[in-house]
Every structure is written in structure tokens, then in C-alpha cells.
C-alpha positions in Angstrom: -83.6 38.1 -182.1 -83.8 37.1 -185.6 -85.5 33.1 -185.5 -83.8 32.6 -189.1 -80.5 32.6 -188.4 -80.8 29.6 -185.6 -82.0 26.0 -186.0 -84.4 24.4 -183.5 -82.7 21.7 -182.3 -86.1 21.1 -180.2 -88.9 23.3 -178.4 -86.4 24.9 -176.0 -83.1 24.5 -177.8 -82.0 26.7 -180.2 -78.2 26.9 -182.6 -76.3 28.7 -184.1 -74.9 26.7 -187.1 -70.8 26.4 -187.4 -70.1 28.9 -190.2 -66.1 30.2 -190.5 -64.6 31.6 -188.2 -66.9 30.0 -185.4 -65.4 26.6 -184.8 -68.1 25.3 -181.8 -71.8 25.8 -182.6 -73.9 27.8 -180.1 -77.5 26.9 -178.1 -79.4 28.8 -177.0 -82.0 27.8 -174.6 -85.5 29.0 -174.1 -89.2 28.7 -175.9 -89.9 30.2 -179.2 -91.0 34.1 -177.7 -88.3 34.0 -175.3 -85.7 33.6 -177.9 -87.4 35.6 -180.3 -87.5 38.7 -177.5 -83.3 38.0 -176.5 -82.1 41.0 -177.7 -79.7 40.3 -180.9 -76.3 41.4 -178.7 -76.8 37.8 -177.2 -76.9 36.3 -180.8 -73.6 38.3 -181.5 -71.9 37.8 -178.7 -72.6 34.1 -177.9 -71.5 33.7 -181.4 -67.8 35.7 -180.9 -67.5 33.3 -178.3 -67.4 30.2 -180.5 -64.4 31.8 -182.3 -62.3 31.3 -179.4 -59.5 28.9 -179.5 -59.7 25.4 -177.7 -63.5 24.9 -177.1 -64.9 22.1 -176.9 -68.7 21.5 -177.5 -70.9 24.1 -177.7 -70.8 27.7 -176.3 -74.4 28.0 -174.7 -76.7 30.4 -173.8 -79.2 30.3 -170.7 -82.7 30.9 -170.8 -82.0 34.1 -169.0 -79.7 35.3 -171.1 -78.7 38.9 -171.5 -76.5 41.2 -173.1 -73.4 41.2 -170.8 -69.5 42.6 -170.7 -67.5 39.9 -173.8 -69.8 36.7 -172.8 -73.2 37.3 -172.4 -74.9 36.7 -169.1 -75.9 33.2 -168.9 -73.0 32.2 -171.2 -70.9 28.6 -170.4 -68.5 28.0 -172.4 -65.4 25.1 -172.1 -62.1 25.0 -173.1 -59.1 22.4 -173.1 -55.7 23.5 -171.6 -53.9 21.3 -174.1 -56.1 21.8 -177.1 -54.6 25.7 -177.1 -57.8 26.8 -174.9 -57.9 30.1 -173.2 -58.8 31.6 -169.9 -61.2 34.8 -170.7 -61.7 37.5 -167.9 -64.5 38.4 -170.0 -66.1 34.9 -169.4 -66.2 35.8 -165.8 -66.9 38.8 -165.3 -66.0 42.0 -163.2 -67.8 40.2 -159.7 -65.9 36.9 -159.5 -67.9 34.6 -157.5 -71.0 36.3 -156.9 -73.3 33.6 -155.6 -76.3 32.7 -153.6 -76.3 31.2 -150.3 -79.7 29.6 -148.6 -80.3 29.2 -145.1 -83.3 27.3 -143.1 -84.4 29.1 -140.2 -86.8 26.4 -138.4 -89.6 29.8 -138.6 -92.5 29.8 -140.6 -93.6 32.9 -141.9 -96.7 33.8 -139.3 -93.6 34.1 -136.7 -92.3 36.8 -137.9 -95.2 38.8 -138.9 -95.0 41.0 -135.5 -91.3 41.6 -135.7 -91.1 42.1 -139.2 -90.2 45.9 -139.4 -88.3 45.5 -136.5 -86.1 42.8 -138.1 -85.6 44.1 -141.5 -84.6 47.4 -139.2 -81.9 45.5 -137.4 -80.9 43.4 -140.2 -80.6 46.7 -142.3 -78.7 48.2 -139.2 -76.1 45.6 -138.8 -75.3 43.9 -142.4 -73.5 46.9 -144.4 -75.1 47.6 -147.9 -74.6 49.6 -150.8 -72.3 51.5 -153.0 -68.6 52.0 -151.2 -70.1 50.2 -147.9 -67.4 49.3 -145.2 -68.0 47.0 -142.5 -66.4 46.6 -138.9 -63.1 43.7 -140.3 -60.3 45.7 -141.2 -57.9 43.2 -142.7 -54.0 44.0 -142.6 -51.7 42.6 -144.9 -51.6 39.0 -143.4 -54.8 38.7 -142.9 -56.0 39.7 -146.1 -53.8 36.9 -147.8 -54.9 34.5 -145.2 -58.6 35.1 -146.2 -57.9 35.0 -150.3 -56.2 31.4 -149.5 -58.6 30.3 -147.3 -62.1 31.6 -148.4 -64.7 30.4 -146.1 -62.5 28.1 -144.2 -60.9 31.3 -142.9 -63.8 32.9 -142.3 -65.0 29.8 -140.0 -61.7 29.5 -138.5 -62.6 33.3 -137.2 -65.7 32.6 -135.2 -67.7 33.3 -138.4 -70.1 30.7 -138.0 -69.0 26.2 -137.8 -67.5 23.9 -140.0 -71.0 22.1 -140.8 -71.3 25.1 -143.0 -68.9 24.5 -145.5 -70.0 20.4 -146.1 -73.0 22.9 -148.2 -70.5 25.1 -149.7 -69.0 24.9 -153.3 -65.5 23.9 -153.0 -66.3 23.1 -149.6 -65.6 26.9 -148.5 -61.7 27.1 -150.0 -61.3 26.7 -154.1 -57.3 25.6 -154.4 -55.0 27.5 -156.5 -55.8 30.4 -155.1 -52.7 33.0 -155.8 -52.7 36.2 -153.5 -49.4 37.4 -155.2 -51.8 37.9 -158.3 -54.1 40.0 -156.6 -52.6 43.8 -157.1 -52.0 46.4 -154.2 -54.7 48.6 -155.4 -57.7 45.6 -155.4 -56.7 44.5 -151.9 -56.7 48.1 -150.6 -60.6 48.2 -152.4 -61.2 45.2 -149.9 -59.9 46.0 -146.4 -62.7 47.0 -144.9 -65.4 45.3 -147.1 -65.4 42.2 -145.7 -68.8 40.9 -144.3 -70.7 43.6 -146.5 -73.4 43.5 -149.3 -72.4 45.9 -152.0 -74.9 47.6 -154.1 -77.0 47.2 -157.8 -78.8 43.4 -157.5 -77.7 42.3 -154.4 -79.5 41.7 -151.7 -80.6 39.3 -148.4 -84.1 38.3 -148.4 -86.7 36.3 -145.3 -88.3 34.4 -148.1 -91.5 32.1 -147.5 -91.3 28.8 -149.5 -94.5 29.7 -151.0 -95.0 26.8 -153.3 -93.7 23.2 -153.6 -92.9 21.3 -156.8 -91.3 17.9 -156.2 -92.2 16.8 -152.7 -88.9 14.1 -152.5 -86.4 16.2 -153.1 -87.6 19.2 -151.3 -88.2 17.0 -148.4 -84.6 16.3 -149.0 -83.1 19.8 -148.8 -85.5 20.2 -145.8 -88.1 22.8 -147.8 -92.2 22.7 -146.2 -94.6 25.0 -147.6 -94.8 28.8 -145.5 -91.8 28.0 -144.0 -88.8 31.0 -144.0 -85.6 30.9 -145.8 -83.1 33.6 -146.3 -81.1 34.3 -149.4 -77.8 36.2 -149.5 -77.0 37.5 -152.8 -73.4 39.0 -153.4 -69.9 38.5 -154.5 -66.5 39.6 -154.1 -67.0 43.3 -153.6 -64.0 45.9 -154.9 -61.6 43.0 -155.1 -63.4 41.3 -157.5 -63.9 44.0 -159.7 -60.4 44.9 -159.8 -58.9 41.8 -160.7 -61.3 41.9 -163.4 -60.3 45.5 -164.5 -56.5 44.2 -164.0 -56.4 41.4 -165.6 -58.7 42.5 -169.0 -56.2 45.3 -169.5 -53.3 43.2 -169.4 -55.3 40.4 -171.4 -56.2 43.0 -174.1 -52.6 44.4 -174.5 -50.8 40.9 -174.8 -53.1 39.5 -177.3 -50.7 39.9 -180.3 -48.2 38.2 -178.3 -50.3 35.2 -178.2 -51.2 35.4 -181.8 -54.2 35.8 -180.8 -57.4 37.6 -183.1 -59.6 38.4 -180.7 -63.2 39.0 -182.4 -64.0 41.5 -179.7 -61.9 43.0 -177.5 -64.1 42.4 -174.4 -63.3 38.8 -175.0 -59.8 39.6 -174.0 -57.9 36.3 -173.4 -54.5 34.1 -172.4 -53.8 30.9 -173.2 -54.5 28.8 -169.9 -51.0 27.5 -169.7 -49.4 31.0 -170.5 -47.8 32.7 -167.2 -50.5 35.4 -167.3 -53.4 32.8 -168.1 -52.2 31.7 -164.9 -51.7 34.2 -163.3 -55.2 35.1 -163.7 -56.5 31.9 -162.3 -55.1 32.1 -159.2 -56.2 36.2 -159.3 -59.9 34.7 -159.7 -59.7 31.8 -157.6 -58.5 34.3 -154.6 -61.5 36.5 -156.0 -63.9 32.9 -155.2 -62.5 32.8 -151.5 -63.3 36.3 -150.9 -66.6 36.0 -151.7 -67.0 32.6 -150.3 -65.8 34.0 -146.9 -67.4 37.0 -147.6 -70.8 35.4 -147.7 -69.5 33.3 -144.3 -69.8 36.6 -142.3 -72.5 37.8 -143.5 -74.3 34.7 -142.4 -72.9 35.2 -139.1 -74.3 38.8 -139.0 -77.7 37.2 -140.1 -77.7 34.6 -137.4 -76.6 37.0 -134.8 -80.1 39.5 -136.0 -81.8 36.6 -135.8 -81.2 35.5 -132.1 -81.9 38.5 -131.2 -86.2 38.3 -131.8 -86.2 34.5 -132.3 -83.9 32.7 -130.0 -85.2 28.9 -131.3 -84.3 30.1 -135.0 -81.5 27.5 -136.3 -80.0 28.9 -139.4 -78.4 26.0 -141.2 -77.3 26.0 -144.6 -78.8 24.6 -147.4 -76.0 25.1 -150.1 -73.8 28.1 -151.5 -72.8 28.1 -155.1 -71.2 31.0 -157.5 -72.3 31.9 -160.9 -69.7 33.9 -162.2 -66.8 31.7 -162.5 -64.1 29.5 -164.4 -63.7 25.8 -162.5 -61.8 22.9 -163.6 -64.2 20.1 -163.4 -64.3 16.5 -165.7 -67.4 16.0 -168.0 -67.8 13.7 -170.5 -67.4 14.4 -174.1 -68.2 12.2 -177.0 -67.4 9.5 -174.7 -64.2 10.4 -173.1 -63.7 12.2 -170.0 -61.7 15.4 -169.8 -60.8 18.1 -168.1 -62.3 21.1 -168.9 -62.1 24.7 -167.9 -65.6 26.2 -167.4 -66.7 29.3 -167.8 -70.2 30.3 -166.3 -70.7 34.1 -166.5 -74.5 34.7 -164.5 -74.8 30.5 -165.0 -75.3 28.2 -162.3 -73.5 24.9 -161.8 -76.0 22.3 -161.4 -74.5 18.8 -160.4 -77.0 16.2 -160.9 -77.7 13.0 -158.8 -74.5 10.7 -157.6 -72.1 13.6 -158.6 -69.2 12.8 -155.9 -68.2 16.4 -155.5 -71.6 16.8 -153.3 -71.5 16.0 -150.0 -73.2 13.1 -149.3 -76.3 14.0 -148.0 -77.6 15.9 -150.9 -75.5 13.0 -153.4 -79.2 11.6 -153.9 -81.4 14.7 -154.5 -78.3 16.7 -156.3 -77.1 19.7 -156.6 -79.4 22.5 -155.0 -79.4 25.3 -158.0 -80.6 28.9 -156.3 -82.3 30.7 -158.8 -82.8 34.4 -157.9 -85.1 36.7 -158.8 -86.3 40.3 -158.3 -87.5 41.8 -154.7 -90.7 42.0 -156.2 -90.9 38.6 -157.8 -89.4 35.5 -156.1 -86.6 33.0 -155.8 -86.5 29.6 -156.9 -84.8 26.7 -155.6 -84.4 23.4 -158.2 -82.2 20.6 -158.6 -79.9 19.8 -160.8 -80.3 16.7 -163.2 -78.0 13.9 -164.9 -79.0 15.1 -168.4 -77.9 18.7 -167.7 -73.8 17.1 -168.3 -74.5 16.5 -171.8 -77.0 19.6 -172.5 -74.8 22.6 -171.0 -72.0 20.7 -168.9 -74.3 20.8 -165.9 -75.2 24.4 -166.1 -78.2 26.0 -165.5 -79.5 29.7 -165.3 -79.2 32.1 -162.2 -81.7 34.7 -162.1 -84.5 36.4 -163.9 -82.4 38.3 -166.4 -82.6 42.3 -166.8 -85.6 43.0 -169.1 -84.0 46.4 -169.7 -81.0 48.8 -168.5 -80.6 50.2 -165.2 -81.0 53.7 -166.6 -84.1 52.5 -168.7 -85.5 51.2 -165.1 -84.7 54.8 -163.4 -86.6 56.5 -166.3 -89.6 54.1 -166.0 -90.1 53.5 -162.1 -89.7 55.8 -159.1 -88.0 54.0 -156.0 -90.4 55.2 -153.7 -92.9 54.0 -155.9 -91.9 51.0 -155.9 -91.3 50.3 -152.3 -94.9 51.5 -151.8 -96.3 49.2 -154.2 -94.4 46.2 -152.5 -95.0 47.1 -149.2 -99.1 47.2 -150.2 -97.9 43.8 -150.7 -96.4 43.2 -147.5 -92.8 43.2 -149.0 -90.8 45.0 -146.4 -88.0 47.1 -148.3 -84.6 48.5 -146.7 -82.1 50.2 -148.9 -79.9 53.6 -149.2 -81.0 54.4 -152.2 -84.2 54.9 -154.0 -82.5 55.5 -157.2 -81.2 52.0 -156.8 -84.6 50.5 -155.9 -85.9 52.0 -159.2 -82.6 49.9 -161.0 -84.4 47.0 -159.4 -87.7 47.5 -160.3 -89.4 44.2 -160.4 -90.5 45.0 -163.9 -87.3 45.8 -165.5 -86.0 42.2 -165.0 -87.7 39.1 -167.3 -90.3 37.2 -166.4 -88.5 34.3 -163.7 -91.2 31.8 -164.1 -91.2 31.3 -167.6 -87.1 31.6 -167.2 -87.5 28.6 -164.5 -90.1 26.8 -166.6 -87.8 26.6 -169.5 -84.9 25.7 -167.4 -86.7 23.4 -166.3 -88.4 21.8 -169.6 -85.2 21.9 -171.4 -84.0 19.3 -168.7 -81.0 21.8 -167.5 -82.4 21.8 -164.0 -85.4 20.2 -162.0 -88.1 22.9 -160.1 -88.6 22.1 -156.6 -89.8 25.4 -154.9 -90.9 28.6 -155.3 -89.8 31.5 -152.9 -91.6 34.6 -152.1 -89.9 37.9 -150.4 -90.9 39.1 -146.9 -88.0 41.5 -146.3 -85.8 42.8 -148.4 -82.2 44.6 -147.7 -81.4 46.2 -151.1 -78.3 47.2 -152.4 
């Protein structure tokens, strides 16, 4: 990316002036060679973003940021309702709600070290994954609006794990508004049977050692000890998700002249929030959120049901479950006055800080946990989020590592058998369908997560409190 045409706020902020027809500023956050290796789509399209009608503040860029589908990923972006703003499928993305979940499991990592193949065997055998995969919920009609209104809560109310789960979920398990009716007959018949299933490209679940610890207070707090074993699930709302996204940008894209609307990409196809079809959309995406949010629900029950299997004293709690591709109404303060705000975060974290009443109260001193994954080769993160990140990037924070090149590039450059041999050399157990998939996934083909967490970190938009390392890996 091109250094002239930003100004360095400070050593990891980074804007793009307001020049017509931009009418917010963008920042872009990272150090100087981080910046300077973003490749100039994020520049561009971070930039058609500000053009949008009704934002307020700036359009901002995480440090992981990557060229993406209308926003790029790690774009947040806000907009007002009744300042003309607009509700952007583009913003969100194709997989509404895909998220990361973290669970405790009471194991430290020499307790598995027998067992390991076995488990990554069984957790391979009974948690469906990849392209197309189907698990054993078949959901009829009824049932399939039930779970889109009900999200996690549903999925709980099924047997699919307790209600101590969803104090640690976003939205508690269920985001309101959620409008089944907006969901087309061709996105529900994608989900029937995909309920409880993994999905393919950079998902994944991962037995994860909490290899090092940053700040000892807080990660005493979310209940973190050095060698001890987490898991991660990494996925969204499957073909449902997708759809709506697929639905709803068509329709967006074709109704843009009836809104008046000059659209300075098409990818950032758009309504305005209180149109019927901006509307309609919302409760589309917020059905998309419960999906996944109950979708995520099962496959912890899967997990835990593995689990008993070779360590009956294993407790697998949650420590928190929060999406990154999503628009929520939340409050922030701006310029002094609170207001309420529709945020986007496409592949950007929420990251509540300290005393935020939306948390539940036992993580109300600590904050927000913000799950930070990386590649199977690489590690996870877990921080915290902070009070400055409100008026930096409306409590946002990055998600990942950030693709370092395409999945074709990947393919060309790394074998998947390759690559599971190298990581299992490194006692990284692999499970997947596909080796061409693996190859996508390369650890290499993804930025470096440690300088992506350091900046996150230094620029104040979250707080570092440990790193995770991978001990199995089922792969998408």
C-alpha cells in the first residue's frame, strides 16, 4: 500500500483524509510494514466505504485486514438509522455470524498425549466437516423456524448442552429481531440437515494448550493456567448464511436506483435501514446469527459427548462465544452524545471493555474475552477487550491472522500432505477430507498472527492475555 496517500495519526494508526465523495475518514490500523505490505484493494475498498450514506465516525480497518467481498475483512463501519444510514450485505458478508467459541476442559495437555490420535479420530468421526457436510438433525419446517428465532436458546432447549452456556454467549444465545419469513425456501432447504456441522475452507475445532500467559489477572479471571487444554470451534451459519447473503445482495444491487442510491461499487450493494427491504434483511441476518449461534451449541455438545468418552473428569465449560461477521445495534458514544448505531464488523471482533453491562457479570470486570484465531499451524489468541477501544474502532478488534495470499496461490505453493507432515513432526495432529483444502490453509499463506495481536494490542483495540497453541486439528 501506498504510505503517501494516508496520514499517521500515530505508530499504529493510519487515515485516509476526507476528500469528495468520502464523507467519514478511514483508519487503518497496524505498524508501518504491516500497512505498507496491505495490499492496495484494502486502501480502495475501505475508502468506497466512506462514501456510504449515514456514517458516522470513521470507517476502520483492522490490523488484519484483507481484501474481502464490498468491505474489506476487518472493516467496522457505523451507520445512523435516522441520519439516512444503510444496511450493507456486503458489510457482512456471505457467512453471517461466523464466530469462535472457547471451552475449558479441566485437562492439561500431558493428559491427552496417549489418546491423542484416538481423539482427534473420534472427534473427526462424530462432528461432520467439510464442503456439502450433513449431520444427523433433519429440521422440518417448524423446526427450522423455531431454531432461526431461537438460536442457541433452542438449541439448549433440545438437550444440546445447559443454560449456563448461554450467560457466555453474545446475545445471550438468541439475537432479537430475528425474521424467518425473510429467510427464502431455497436457503432453508441448504440448512436442513446442516445443523451441528463444521463446513469447509478456515473452519475448524482445535485441543489447544494455553502455551503462554500475558496478563496473569485477567486470565486468572477467564479461568486460563499455562499447559492447560482449551478447545476452539470455528464456524458460522453454513448454506443458510450464504444464501441470505446471495439473496439479499441481488435484490440490494437491483433496488439501488430506487433508493437514489450511487453505489461506488456494486459489492457494496445497500438499503436504507428503515426501507422494507433494509429490514427485511436484518431480520434475514439476525435469523442467519441464531443459526450459527445454535449451530455452534451442538457442536459443543458433539465435543463434550467425544470427550467423555476418553476423559470422563473433563468439564467443558464455556468461556465466551462471539461472531465476527455481523451488523448489531449497540449505543457508543460519539462526540459526547450517545447513539444508536448500526455496526458492521465483517472478519472484526466485538471487544466490550471493562463495566460494559451487556456482559454477564462475572466477566463485567475483566471484559469482553476477544478470540483471536489463527492458522492450524500457528496459534490462537485470547485478549480482552479495553475501555479505549469505544472511541478507537467502537469497541472492535481484529479476528484472525488474515490471508497472506489466495487460496489458489496457497494450493500452488504448499502440498496438503506436506503440510500435515510437517505439523504432525510437530506434534500437530491433522484430520480433514481434503488435502487440497489443507494446502488453502497452509500456515504460511495467512499473515503473521503475532505481529497482527501485537498491534491489536499496542494500538489499545484489545488487551493480550494468552497465547494458544494447536494439539489436534479437525479441518474443514
Amino acid at each position: 500500500m501506498d504510505l503517501n496517500r494516508l496520514r499517521q495519526d500515530s505508530e499504529f494508526a493510519w487515515r485516509i483524509p476526507v476528500q469528495a465523495p468520502m464523507t467519514v475518514p478511514g483508519v487503518l490500523y497496524g505498524d508501518r510494514e504491516q500497512v505498507l505490505q496491505m495490499d492496495d484493494k484494502v486502501y480502495e475498498q475501505l475508502r468506497n466505504v466512506t462514501m456510504l450514506p449515514g456514517l458516522v465516525g470513521p470507517v476502520y480497518a483492522m490490523p488484519d485486514a484483507h481484501w474481502g467481498y464490498g468491505f474489506p475483512i476487518g472493516g467496522v463501519a457505523a451507520f445512523d438509522a435516522d441520519a439516512g444510514g444503510v444496511v450493507s450485505a456486503g458489510g457482512v458478508g456471505f457467512d453471517i455470524s461466523c464466530g469462535v467459541r472457547l471451552l475449558h476442559t479441566g485437562l492439561q495437555a500431558a493428559d491427552i498425549k496417549e489418546a491423542k490420535s484416538a481423539l482427534a479420530d473420534s472427534l473427526y468421526a462424530n462432528i461432520p466437516v467439510g464442503v456439502g457436510s450433513e449431520g444427523s438433525i433433519s429440521l422440518d419446517p417448524a423446526t427450522m423456524r423455531d431454531m432461526l428465532e431461537g438460536g442457541a436458546r433452542w438449541a439448549v432447549d433440545q438437550g444440546y448442552g445447559s443454560a449456563d452456556d448461554l450467560e457466555r454467549t453474545e446475545e445471550r444465545g438468541c439475537i432479537s429481531g430475528a425474521n424467518p419469513g425473510a429467510v427464502s425456501e431455497r436457503a432453508r432447504k441448504r440448512q436442513r440437515r446442516e445443523m451441528g456441522t463444521l463446513g469447509s475452507g478456515n473452519h475448524y475445532l482445535e485441543v489447544q494448550r494455553v502455551a503462554e500467559i500475558f496478563d496473569g489477572p485477567i486470565a486468572s479471571d477467564y479461568g486460563l493456567e499455562t499447559d492447560s487444554l482449551v478447545i476452539s470451534i470455528h464456524c458460522g451459519s453454513r448454506g443458510l448464511g450464504h444464501q441470505i447473503g446471495t439473496d439479499y445482495l441481488r435484490e440490494m444491487l437491483l433496488a439501488a436506483g430506487d433508493f437514489g442510491l450511487t453505489l461506488p461499487d456494486r459489492e457494496l450493494a445497500c438499503a436504507p435501514i428503515r426501507s422494507d427491504l433494509g429490514q427485511r434483511y436484518l431480520g434475514a441476518m439476525r435469523a442467519g446469527m441464531n443459526c450459527a449461534l445454535a449451530n455452534r451449541q451442538i457442536i459443543t455438545h458433539l465435543t463434550r459427548a467425544v470427550f467423555r468418552e476418553y476423559f470422563p473428569q473433563a468439564e467443558l465449560t464455556l468461556l465466551y462465544d462471539v461472531s465476527h461477521n455481523i451488523c448489531k445495534v449497540e449505543t457508543h458514544v460519539v462526540d459526547g452524545v450517545a447513539r444508536e448505531l448500526y455496526v458492521h464488523r465483517k472478519g472484526a471482533t466485538r471487544a466490550f471493555g471493562p463495566g460494559n453491562p451487556d456482559l454477564d457479570e462475572s466477566l463485567r470486570d475483566a471484559g469482553q474475552p476477544v478470540l483471536i484465531g489463527g492458522s492450524m499451524g500457528t496459534g490462537s489468541y485470547v485478549l480482552a477487550g479495553t475501555t479505549e477501544s469505544e472511541d478507537r474502532a467502537l469497541s472492535s478488534a481484529c479476528h484472525g491472522a488474515g490471508r497472506a495470499m489466495s487460496r489458489r496461490k496457497a494450493r500452488r505453493e504448499y502440498g496438503g500432505r506436506q503440510v500435515v507432515d510437517e505439523l504432525a513432526q510437530r506434534g500437530i495432529v491433522i484430520r480433514s477430507p481434503s488435502l487440497r483444502g489443507v494446502a488453502e490453509e497452509a500456515p504460511l499463506a495467512y499473515k503473521d498472527v503475532n505481529r497482527v495481536v501485537d498491534n491489536a494490542d499496542r494500538a489499545g483495540l484489545a488487551r493480550k492475555v494468552a497465547r494458544l497453541e494447536p494439539v489436534v486439528c479437525i479441518k474443514g
